[in-house]
ZAMARGU-4260 file (C-alpha; in steps of 0.2 Angstrom, whole numbers, plus 5000, padded with zeros to 4 digits):
<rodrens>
0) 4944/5066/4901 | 4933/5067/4918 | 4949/5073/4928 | 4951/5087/4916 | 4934/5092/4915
5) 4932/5091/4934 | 4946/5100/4937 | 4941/5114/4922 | 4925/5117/4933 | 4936/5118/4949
10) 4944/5131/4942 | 4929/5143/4934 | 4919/5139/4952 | 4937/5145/4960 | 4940/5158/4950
15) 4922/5166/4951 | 4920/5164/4971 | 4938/5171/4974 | 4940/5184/4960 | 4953/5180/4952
20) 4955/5172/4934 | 4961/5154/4931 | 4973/5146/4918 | 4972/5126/4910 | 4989/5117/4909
25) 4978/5103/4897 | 4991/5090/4891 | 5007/5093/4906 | 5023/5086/4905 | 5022/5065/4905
30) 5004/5062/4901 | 5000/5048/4895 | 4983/5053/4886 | 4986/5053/4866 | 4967/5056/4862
35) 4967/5071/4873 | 4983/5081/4864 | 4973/5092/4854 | 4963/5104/4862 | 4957/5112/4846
40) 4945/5096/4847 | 4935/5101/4860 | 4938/5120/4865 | 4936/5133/4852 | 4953/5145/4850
45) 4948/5160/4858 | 4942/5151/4872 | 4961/5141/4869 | 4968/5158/4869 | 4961/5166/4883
50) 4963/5153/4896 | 4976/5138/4891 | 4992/5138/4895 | 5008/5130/4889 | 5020/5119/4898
55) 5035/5132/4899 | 5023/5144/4903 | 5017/5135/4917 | 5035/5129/4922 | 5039/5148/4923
60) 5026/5154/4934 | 5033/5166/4949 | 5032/5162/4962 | 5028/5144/4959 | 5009/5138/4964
65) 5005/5133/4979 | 4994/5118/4979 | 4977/5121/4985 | 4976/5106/4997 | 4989/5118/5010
70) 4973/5129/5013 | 4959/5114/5013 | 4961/5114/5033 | 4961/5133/5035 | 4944/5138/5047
75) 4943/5154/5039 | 4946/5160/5017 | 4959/5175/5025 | 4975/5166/5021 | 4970/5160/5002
80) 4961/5179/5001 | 4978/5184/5005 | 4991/5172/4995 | 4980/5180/4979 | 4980/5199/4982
85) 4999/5198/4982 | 4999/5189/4966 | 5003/5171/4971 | 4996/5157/4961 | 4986/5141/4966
90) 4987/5125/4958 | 4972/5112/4956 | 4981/5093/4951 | 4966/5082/4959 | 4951/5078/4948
95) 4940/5068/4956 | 4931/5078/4967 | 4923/5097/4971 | 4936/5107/4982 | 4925/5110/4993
100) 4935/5123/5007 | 4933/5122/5028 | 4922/5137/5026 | 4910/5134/5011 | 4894/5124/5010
105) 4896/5108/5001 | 4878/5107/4996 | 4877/5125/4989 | 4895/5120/4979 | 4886/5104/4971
110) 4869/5112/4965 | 4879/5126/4955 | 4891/5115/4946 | 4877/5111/4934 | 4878/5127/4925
115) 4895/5130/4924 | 4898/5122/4906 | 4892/5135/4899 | 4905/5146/4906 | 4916/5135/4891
120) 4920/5137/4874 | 4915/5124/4864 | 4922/5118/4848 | 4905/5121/4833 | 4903/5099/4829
125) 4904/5097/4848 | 4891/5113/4853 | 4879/5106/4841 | 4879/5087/4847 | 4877/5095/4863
130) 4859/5101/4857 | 4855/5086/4850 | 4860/5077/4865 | 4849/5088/4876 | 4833/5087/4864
135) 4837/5068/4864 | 4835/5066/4881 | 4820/5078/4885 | 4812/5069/4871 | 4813/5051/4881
140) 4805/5058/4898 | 4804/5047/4912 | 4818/5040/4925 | 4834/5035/4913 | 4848/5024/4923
145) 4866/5026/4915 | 4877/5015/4919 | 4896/5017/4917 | 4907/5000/4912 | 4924/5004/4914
150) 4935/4996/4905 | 4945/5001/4891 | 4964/5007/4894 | 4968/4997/4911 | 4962/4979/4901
155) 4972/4984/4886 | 4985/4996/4886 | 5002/4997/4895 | 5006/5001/4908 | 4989/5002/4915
160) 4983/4984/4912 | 4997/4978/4924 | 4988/4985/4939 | 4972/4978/4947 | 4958/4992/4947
165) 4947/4986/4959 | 4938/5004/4961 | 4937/5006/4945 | 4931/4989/4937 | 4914/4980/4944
170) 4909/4964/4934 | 4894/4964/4921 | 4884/4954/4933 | 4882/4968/4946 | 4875/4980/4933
175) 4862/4966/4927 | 4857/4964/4943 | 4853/4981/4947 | 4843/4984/4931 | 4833/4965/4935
180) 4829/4976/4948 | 4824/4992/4941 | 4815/4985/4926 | 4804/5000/4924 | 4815/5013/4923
185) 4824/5016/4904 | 4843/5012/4905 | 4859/5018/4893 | 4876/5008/4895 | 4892/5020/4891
190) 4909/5012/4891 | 4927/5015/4886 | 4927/4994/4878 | 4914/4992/4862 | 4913/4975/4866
195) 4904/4978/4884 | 4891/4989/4876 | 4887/4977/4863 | 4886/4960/4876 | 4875/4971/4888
200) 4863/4977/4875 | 4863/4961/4867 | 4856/4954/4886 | 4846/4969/4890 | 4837/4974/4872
205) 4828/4988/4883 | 4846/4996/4886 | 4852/5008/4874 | 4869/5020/4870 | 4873/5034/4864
210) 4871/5029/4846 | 4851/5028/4852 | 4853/5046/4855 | 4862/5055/4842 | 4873/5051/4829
215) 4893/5053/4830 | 4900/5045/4817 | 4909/5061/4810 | 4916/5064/4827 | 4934/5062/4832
220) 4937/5048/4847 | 4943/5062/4861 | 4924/5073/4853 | 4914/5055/4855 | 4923/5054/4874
225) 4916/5071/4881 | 4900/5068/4871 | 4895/5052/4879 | 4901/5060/4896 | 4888/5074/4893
230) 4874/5062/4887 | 4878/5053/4904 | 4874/5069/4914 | 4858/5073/4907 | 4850/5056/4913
235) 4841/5055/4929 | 4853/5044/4939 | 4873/5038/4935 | 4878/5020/4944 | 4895/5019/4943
240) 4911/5010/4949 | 4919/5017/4966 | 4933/5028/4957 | 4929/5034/4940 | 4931/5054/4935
245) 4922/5049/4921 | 4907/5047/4929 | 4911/5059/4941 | 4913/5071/4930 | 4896/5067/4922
250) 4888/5067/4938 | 4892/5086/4945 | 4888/5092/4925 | 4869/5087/4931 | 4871/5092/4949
255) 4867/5075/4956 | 4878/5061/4966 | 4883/5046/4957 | 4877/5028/4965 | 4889/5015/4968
260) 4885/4997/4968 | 4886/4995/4988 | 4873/5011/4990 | 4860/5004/4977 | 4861/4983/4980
265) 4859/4975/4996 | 4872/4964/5003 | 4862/4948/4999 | 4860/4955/4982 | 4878/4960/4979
270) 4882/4941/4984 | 4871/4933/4975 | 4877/4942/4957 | 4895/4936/4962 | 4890/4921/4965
275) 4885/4923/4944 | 4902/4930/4943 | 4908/4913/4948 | 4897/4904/4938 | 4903/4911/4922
280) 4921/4909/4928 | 4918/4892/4930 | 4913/4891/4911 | 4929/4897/4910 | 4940/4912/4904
285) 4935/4912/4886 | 4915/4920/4894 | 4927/4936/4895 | 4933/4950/4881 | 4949/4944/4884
290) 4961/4935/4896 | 4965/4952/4904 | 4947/4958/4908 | 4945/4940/4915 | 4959/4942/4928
295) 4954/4962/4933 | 4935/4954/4936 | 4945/4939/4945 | 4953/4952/4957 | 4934/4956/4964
300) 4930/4937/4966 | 4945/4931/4973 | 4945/4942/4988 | 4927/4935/4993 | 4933/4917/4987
305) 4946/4920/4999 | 4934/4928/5015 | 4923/4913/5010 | 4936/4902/5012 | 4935/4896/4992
310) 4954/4900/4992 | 4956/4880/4981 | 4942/4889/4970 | 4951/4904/4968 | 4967/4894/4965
315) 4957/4884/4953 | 4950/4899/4941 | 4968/4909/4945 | 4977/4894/4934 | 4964/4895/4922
320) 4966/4913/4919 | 4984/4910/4919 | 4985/4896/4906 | 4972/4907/4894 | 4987/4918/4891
325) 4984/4933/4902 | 4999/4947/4903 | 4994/4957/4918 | 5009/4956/4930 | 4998/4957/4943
330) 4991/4939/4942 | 5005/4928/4949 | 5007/4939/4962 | 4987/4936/4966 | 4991/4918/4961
335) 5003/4918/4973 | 4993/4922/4988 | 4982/4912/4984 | 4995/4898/4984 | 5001/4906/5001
340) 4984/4903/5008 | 4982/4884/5002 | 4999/4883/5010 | 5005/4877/4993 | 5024/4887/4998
345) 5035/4880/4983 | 5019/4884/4969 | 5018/4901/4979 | 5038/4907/4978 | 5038/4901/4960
350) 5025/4913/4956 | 5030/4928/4967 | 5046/4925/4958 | 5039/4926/4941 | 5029/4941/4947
355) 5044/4949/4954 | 5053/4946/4937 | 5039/4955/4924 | 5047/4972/4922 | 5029/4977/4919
360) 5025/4977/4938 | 5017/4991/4946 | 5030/4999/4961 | 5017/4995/4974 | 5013/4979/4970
365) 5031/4976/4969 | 5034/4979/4985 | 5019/4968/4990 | 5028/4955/4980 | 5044/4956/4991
370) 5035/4956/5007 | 5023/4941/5000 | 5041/4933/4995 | 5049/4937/5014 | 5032/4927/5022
375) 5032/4913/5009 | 5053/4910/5012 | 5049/4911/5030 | 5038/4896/5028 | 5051/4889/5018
380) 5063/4889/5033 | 5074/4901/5023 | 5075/4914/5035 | 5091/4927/5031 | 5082/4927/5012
385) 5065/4931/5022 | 5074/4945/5033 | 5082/4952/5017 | 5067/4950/5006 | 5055/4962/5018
390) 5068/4974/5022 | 5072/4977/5003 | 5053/4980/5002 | 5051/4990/5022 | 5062/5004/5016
395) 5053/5008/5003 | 5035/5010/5007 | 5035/5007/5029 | 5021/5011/5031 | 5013/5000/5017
400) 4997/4990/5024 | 5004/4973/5015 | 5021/4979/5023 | 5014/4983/5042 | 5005/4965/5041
405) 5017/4954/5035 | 5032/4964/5046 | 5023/4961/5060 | 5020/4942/5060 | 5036/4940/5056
410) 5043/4951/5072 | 5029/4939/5082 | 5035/4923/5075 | 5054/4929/5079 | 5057/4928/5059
415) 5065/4948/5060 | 5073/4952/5075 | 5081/4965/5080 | 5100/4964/5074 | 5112/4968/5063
420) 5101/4969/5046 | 5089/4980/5056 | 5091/4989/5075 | 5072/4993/5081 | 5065/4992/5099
425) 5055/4977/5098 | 5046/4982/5116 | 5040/5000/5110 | 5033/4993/5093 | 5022/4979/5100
430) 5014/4993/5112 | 5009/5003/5097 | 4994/4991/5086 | 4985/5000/5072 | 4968/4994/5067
435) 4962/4983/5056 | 4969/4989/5039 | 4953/4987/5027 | 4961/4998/5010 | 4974/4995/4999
440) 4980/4981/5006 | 4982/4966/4992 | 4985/4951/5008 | 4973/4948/5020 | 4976/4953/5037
445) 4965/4940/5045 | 4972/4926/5034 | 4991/4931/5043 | 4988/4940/5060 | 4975/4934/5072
450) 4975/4949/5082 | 4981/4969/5076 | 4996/4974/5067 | 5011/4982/5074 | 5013/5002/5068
455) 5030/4999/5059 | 5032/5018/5057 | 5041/5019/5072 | 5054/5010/5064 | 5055/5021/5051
460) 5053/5036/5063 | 5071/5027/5071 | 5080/5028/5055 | 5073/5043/5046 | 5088/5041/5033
465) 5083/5025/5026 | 5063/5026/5021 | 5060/5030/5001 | 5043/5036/5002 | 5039/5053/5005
470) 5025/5047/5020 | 5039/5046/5031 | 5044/5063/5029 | 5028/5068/5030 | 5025/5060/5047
475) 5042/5068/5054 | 5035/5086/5051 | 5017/5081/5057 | 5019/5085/5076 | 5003/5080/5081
480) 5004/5063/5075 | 5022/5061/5085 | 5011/5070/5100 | 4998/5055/5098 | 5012/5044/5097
485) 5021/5049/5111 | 5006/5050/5121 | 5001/5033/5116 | 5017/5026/5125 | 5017/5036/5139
490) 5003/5026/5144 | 5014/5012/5147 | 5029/5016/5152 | 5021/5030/5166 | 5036/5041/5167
495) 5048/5028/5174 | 5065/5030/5164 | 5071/5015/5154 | 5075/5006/5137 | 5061/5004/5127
500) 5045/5019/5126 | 5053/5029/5139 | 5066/5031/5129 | 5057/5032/5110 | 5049/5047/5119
505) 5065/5055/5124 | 5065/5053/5102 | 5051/5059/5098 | 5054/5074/5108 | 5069/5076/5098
510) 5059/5074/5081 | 5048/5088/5085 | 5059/5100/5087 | 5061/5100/5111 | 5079/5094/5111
515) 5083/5100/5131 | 5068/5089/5135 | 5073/5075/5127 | 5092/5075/5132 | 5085/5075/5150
520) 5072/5061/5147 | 5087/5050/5136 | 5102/5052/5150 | 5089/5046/5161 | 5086/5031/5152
525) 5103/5030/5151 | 5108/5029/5166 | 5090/5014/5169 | 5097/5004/5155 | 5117/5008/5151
530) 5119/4993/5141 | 5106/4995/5130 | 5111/5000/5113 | 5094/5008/5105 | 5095/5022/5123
535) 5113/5025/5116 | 5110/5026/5097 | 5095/5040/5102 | 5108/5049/5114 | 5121/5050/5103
540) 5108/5056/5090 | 5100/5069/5102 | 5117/5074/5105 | 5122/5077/5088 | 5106/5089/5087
545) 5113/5098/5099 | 5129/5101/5092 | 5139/5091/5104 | 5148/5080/5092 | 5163/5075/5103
550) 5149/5068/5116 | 5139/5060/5102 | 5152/5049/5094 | 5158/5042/5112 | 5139/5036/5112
555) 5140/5028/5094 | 5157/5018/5102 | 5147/5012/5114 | 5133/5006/5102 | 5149/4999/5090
560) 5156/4989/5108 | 5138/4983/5109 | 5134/4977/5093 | 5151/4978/5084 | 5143/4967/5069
565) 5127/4983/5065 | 5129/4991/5050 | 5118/5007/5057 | 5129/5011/5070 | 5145/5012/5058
570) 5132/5023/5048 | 5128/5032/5065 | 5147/5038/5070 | 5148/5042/5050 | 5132/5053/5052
575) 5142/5062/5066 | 5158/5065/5057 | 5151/5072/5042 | 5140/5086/5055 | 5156/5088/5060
580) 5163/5091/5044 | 5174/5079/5042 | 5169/5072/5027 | 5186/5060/5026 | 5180/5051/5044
585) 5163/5049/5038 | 5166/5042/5021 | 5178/5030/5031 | 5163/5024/5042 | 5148/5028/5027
590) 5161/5010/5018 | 5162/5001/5031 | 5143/5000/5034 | 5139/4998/5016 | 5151/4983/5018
595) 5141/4977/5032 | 5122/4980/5022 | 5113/4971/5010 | 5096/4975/5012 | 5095/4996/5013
600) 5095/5005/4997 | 5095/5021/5004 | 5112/5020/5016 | 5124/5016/5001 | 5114/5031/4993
605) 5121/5043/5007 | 5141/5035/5006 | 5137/5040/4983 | 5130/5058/4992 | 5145/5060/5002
610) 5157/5055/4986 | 5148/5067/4976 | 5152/5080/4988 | 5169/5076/4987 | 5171/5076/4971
615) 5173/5055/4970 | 5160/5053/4955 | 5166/5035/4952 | 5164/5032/4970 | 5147/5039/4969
620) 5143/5027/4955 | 5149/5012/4962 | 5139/5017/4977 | 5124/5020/4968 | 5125/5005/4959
625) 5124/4995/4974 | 5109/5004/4977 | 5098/4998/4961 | 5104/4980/4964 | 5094/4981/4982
630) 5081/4991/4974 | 5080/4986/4956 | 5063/4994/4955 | 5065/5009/4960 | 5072/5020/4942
635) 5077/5034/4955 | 5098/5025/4959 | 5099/5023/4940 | 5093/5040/4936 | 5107/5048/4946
640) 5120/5037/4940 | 5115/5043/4923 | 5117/5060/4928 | 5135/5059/4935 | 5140/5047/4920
645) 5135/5062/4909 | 5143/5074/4919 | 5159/5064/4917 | 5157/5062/4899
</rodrens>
């Protein structure tokens, strides 16, 4: 409800400052918001008529939207001025914020957003509860708090309760606090879970709701939603968790900013309500709605448990939460952790197991799982299931903050070296730290690495075939960020040719594009370090760039002679073959490195490609087949074998 209502005012402020008319594609393809499929609820049918759109409508659009974040860094309005005269569309798909343009005034762009409902077409019941609503609160005078609990879907339906929320869920304890602290001031509680209005008016008598306001029992659920995010607005400041449209939302319909805890509590008084957190966990997991809302609060405690060095404690209240019955499948994989940190290794790689086998599990935290799994083995002394455990979980998100943490102890500690599973230049990497990775990370970084991580993304950079996520690609065709990194290691290796970041920037001129400078820069490292196979891999790449590709597969022979045993260079002198057009060759050298691999999705994915293209759908499903068993949670390998099943059919 908030995303679509902040995204409804984008478009009217959009459409008025750049004259032009905007379109609502309410329920699109996939969503997952059953209250919301019936606009007539809310919106009346001219207003319906006038500006909603259908999904095939939408679909067909010509040409297709451009999304609006392409001219977010633009200096001046020209090119968007420009994209609509001639009749191109622009699409909005981000609600939690005001686009706000390089040229425009931020302030200005806030203080209008207020009147900008009444630009919308309401349904009759929900115009008139608006009225009500505004008498309501004139009538109470004074300086009204309302706070947002959010709770609701992500504790109770699939498949959002399987994620932690830590943005988006703050424990009763802080909001208690705040209003201890602001007693003289009215308060109203909204909230998406009944049973958190009713505990925190049944504590606070002075708070009230929305049923204190106005009465909405002949409304339908999605009417009550907007309704108590319009009531919200009207009060004279919102405290609110970190993400929340909902509050959001409610916040620009007045005008004002939101509050978030950390803004309106001290430190000293944030601490002491968690330390009330703790005390109602130790009471244990029945103080809570329900098992689940215990283990999204236990998210929040743990992580100060764990800075505290409380990890026992945690531990402790994770197994209680655990053995009360909660479902989420993130809490072995937190339960884990915490076993990782207590050193407890078996405990730990049971859980990360169980947490690994829940087809519930979020893709991210999966992927966490898999790296938590590779540093927990590595303990274990298992280390060809550590290597192959992180590098099933590297090529899918390299960049990932659990990723570039774990990855680079175990590179430190000599657990993943470079070889066979995975060709890298260990020397260029451990010049390249990143800071201190403070979001979305679910491991602590001071709890594995004394000192910075490594930036793995010049691994992926390597071997752009491999990566699943779309942030490598990204970071291929964002020069400036291969300009920084190249400029980085010029530092150290001071234009003296060699192996190592001499020779990665011979690459990364390569990768933006300035092949004659890198193929002098690379035969100069060729000719410092001739025996080194990661200076010939990037010739023979740089080469086949060029076009040379007799030139290029006498490089990938020499990387073979090297390191006969490297699935990557097999993949390499395939690569080259197929540029070639000979499809027959690189098929012949695509097998054999699949032969070799068991840890890279994405390389038996390019042999099923190269079947397809041949006309070998069996081959392709074999090949894709071997895919989802190194990736069994990624739906994409499966997907396509479906397709060419069906095509066979």
């Amino acid at each position: 409800m908030g995303a679509r209502l902040l995204m409804m005012l984008n478009a009217i402020r959009l459409a008025e400052d750049y004259d032009t008319d905007f379109r609502i594609n309410w329920f699109p393809r996939g969503a997952m918001a059953p209250k919301l499929d019936t606009p007539t609820d809310l919106f009346t049918p001219a207003f319906i008529d006038r500006h909603f759109m259908d999904n095939d409508t939408f679909e067909a659009l010509t040409p297709a939207p451009t999304p609006i974040w392409v001219f977010l860094k633009d200096d001046r309005p020209d090119r968007l001025q420009a994209h609509l005269a001639s009749g191109g569309h622009v699409v909005l798909d981000e609600g939690f914020e005001i686009v706000e343009f390089a040229w425009e005034d931020g302030e200005d762009l806030r203080g209008r957003f207020r009147g900008f409902i009444s630009r919308i077409g309401f349904n009759p019941v929900v115009e008139g509860h608006i009225a009500e609503i505004e008498k309501a609160m004139s009538r109470n005078g004074g300086r009204t708090i309302a706070y947002h609990i959010r709770r609701g879907d992500i504790l109770n339906e699939d498949p959002w309760k399987h994620k932690e929320w830590p943005a988006k869920i703050e424990p009763d304890e802080l909001y208690s606090a705040h209003l201890e602290k602001n007693k003289g001031a009215g308060a109203l509680v909204f909230s998406d879970q009944p049973e958190s209005i009713a505990r925190f008016t049944k504590a606070h008598p002075q708070v009230g709701s929305i049923e204190d306001l106005v009465d909405l029992s002949g409304c339908k659920p999605v009417q009550r939603d907007f309704l108590e995010l319009f009531a919200m607005s009207r009060a004279s400041e919102i405290v609110a968790p970190p993400i929340s449209a909902f509050s959001r939302a409610a916040a620009r319909l007045s005008g004002q900013e939101r509050k978030c805890f950390h803004e309106v509590m001290t430190v000293a008084e944030r601490d002491l309500a968690y330390e009330r957190v703790y005390d109602r966990f130790v009471k244990g997991p029945g103080e809570f709605i329900t098992p689940s809302e215990a283990a999204h609060v236990f998210v929040k405690l743990a992580r100060r448990l764990q800075e505290a060095g409380r990890e026992q404690e945690a531990w402790t209240i994770g197994q209680a939460i655990l053995d009360a019955g909660a479902d989420n499948a993130f809490m072995p994989l937190f339960h884990a952790i915490n076993g990782m940190y207590l050193s407890k290794w078996d405990e730990a790689l049971r859980y990360i197991d169980i947490a690994l086998s829940d087809p519930h599990q979020w893709q991210e935290n999966y992927i966490t799982g898999l790296a938590v799994r590779a540093h927990v083995l590595g303990a274990l002394g298992r280390r060809k299931g550590a290597r192959q455990s992180f590098l099933q979980a590297f090529w899918q998100k390299p960049m990932l903050p659990d990723i570039t943490v774990i990855g680079t102890f175990m590179i430190k500690r000599g657990r993943l070296r470079p070889g066979a599973t995975l060709p890298f230049d260990r020397d260029t990497l451990l010049v390249l730290p990143v800071r201190y990775l403070q979001t979305n990370i679910v491991v602590q970084q001071s709890r594995i690495l004394r000192r910075r991580a490594s930036d793995l993304s010049s691994i992926a950079i390597e071997w752009p075939w491999f990566a699943m996520d779309g942030k490598t690609d990204r970071l291929l065709n964002a020069p400036r960020e291969l300009e920084r990194m190249r400029d980085r290691l010029a530092a150290h290796h001071g234009g003296t040719p060699g192996a190592g970041p001499y020779s990665y920037c011979a690459l990364l001129e390569a990768r933006m594009g300035r092949l004659k400078e890198a193929l002098e820069m690379n035969t100069k490292a060729v000719e410092a370090a001739p025996e080194d196979a990661m200076v010939r891999k990037r010739q023979a790449e740089i080469l086949l760039m060029t076009g040379d590709h007799a030139a290029a597969l006498s490089e990938a022979e020499i990387c073979r002679a090297i390191a006969p045993d490297h699935a990557f260079w097999h993949f390499l002198t395939g690569l080259i073959h197929r540029a070639a057009g000979d499809a027959a060759q690189a098929r012949t050298w695509f097998e054999a490195a699949c032969a070799m691999d068991a840890s890279t999705a994405e390389l038996h994915a390019q042999l099923a490609d190269l079947c397809r293209e041949m006309g070998d759908e069996e081959g392709a499903v074999a090949a894709l087949d071997r895919a989802a068993e190194i990736a069994p949670n990624q739906q994409r390998y499966r997907n396509r074998r479906e397709r060419l099943l069906k095509k066979q059919a």
